[in-house]
Structure formats: C-alpha cells, structure tokens
C-alpha positions as a LaTeX table, in Angstrom:
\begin{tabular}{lrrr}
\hline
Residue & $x$ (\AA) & $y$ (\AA) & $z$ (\AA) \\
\hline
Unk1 & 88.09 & 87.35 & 72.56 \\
Unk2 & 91.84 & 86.70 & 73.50 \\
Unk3 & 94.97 & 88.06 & 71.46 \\
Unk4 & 98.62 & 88.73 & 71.80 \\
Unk5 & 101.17 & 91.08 & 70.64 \\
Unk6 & 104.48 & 90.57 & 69.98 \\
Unk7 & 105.61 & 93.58 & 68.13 \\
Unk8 & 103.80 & 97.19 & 67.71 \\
Unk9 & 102.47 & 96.54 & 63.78 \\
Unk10 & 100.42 & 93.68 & 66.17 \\
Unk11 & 98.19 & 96.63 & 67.43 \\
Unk12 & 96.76 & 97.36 & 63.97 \\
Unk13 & 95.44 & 93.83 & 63.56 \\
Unk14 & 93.85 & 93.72 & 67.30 \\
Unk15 & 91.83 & 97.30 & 66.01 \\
Unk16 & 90.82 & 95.40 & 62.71 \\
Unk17 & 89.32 & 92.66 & 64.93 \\
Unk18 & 88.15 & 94.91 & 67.98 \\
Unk19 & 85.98 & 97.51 & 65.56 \\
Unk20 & 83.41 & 95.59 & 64.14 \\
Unk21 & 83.01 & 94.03 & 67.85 \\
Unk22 & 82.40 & 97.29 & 68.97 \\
Unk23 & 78.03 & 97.91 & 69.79 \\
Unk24 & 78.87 & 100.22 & 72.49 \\
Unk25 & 79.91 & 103.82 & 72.73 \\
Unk26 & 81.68 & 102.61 & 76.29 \\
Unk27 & 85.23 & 101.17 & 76.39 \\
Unk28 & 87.17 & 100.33 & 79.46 \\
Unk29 & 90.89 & 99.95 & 78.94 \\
Unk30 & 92.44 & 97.86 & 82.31 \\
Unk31 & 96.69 & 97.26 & 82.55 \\
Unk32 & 99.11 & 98.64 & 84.27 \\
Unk33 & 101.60 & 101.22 & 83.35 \\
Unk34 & 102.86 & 100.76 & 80.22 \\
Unk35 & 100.82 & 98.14 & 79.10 \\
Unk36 & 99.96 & 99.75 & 75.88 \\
Unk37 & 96.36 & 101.37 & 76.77 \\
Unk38 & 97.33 & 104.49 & 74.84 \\
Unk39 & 99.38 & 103.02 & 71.85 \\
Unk40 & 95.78 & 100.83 & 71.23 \\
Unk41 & 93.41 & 104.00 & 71.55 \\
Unk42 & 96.34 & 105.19 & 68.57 \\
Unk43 & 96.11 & 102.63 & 66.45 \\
Unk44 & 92.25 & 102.93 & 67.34 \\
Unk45 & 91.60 & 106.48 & 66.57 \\
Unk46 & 93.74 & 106.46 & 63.24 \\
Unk47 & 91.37 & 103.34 & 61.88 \\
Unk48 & 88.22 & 105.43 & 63.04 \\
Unk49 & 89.95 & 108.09 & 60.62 \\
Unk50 & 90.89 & 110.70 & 62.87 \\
Unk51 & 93.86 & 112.95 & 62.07 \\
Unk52 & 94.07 & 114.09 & 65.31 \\
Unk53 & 97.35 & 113.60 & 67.24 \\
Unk54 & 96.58 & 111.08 & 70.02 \\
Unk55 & 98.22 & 111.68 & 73.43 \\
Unk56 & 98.04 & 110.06 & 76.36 \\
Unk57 & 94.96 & 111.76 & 78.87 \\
Unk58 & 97.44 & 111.22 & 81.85 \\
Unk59 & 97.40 & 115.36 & 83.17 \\
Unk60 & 94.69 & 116.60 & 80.87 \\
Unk61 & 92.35 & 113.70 & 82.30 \\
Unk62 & 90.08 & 113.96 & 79.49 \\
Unk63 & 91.22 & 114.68 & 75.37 \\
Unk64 & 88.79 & 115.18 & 72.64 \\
Unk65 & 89.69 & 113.72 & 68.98 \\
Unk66 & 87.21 & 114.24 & 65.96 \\
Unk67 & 86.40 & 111.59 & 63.46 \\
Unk68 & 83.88 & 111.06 & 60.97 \\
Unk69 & 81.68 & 108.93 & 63.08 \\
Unk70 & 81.65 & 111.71 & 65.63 \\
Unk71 & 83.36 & 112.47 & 69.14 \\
Unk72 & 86.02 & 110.18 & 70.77 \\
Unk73 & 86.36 & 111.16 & 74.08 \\
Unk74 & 89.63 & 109.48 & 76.03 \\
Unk75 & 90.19 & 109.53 & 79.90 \\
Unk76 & 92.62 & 108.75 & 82.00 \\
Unk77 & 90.88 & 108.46 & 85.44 \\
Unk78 & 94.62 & 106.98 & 87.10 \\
Unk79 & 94.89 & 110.50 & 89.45 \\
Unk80 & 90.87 & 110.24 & 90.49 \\
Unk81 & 91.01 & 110.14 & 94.08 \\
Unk82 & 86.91 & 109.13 & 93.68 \\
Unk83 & 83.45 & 109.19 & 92.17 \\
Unk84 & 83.07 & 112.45 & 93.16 \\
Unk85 & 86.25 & 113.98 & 91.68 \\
Unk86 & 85.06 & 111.81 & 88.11 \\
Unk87 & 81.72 & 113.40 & 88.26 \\
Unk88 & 83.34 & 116.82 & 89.05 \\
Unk89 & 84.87 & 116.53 & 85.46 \\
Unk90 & 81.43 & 116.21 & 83.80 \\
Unk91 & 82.38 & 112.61 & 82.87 \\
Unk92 & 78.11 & 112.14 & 82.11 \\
Unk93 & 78.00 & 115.06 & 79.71 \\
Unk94 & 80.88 & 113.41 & 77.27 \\
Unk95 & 78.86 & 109.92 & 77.34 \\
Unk96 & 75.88 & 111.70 & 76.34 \\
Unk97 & 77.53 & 113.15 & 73.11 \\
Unk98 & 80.06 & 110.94 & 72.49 \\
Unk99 & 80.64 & 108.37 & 69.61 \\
Unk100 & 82.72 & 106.86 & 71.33 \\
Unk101 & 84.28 & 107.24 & 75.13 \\
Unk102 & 87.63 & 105.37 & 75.88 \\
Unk103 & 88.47 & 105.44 & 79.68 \\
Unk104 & 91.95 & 104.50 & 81.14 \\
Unk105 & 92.23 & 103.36 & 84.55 \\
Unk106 & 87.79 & 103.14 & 84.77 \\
Unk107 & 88.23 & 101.32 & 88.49 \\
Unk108 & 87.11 & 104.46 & 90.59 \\
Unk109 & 84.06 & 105.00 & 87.91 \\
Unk110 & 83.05 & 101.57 & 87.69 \\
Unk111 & 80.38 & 100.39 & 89.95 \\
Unk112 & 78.54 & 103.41 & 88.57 \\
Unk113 & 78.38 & 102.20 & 84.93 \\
Unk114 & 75.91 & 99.64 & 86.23 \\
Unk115 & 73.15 & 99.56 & 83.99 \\
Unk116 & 74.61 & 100.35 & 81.20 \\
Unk117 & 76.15 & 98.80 & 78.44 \\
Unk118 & 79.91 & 99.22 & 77.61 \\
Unk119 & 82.70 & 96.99 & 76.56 \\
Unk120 & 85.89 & 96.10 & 78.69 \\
Unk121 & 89.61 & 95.25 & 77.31 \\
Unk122 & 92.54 & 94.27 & 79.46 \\
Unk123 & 96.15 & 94.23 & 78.53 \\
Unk124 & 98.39 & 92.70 & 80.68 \\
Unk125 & 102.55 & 93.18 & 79.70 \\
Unk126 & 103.98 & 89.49 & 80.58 \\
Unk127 & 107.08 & 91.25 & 80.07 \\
Unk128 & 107.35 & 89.28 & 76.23 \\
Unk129 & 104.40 & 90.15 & 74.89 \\
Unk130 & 100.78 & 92.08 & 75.67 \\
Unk131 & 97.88 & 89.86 & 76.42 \\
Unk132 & 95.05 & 91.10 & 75.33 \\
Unk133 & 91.21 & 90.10 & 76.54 \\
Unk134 & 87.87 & 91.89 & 75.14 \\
Unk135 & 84.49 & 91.48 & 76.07 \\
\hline
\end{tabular}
C-alpha cells in the first residue's frame, strides 16, 4: 500500500487506512530524520485511544503509552551501536506483552526478527511531500 502526504491533517487518513491493515503486534517505521516517524506513531496512538502524550523515544530509547487494546511500546533504536546493546534493553520482554511495539530506526534489530511476523512502513520526505509505503 502506497500513500502521500501533503499537509499534517494527511497523517490521520494514512492511520484510518493503516489500522485495520494491522495483524501484527510488530511495526517497523524506516525514514530519515524528520521524515515524520513520530508525528505517524501520534496520529497512531490517539486513534488507538490513548491519552497519553506521545514523544519521540530518541534519549529514552523505549516509551510506554496505555490504550484500551493494551501496551504500545515505541523505540527508537537510532543510538544502538548493535544487537547486543538492543537486547541489553530487554527489547524481547516488551514484544512478549505488548499490543502493539512500534520501532524507529529497526536496522540494527532486524535480521533478528526473522521468523516472525511484523509489518514494515517507510516514509521517505521528497522534500514536497512524505511518501509513504506499508507492507
């Protein structure tokens, strides 16, 4: 699935497609800085009810938001240095009781999600608008 965003009211529609597309309790958010990987898991986390104030993971590495579903666990794996450091965070404990786990920046983690079953989106900022791919 392919969309684009031209202005930040965009974002809500991409969530109103993206949930119901959503059979996995993995995401993977790719783009570069800026691309809008945070602003989404907003939009995201306010659709899945939450009333939580949504802040980028970038120092924390890992923030916890409640919604009626359950657990949304977001990282932001960006300052990882390796597999080691992302398993020193207990990143296998918040998959197992998570309803859903949104990780920024999952390049360092991802040969290790082999076997299991997650979802990926990209953004990429052309600079006019944000392209937007999910699988």
């Amino acid at each position: 699935m392919n969309y684009s965003i031209n202005k930040l009211e965009d974002w809500q529609h991409i969530v109103d497609q993206i949930i119901p597309q959503l059979k996995h309790h993995i995401l993977l958010l790719k783009g570069n800085l800026g691309a809008g990987k945070t602003t989404f898991t907003q939009f995201l986390l306010k659709k899945l009810g939450s009333e939580d104030e949504v802040s980028s993971p970038t120092y924390s590495i890992v923030n916890e938001y409640q919604t009626p579903q359950g657990k949304v666990y977001h990282f932001d794996l960006y300052r990882l240095k390796n597999i080691d450091e992302v398993y020193d965070i207990g990143i296998e404990e918040y998959l197992d009781n998570a309803f859903l786990c949104i990780i920024e920046w999952p390049e360092v983690y991802e040969e290790d999600l082999y076997g299991l079953n997650y979802h990926t989106m990209s953004i990429i900022n052309t600079g006019e608008s944000r392209e937007i791919s999910f699988e």
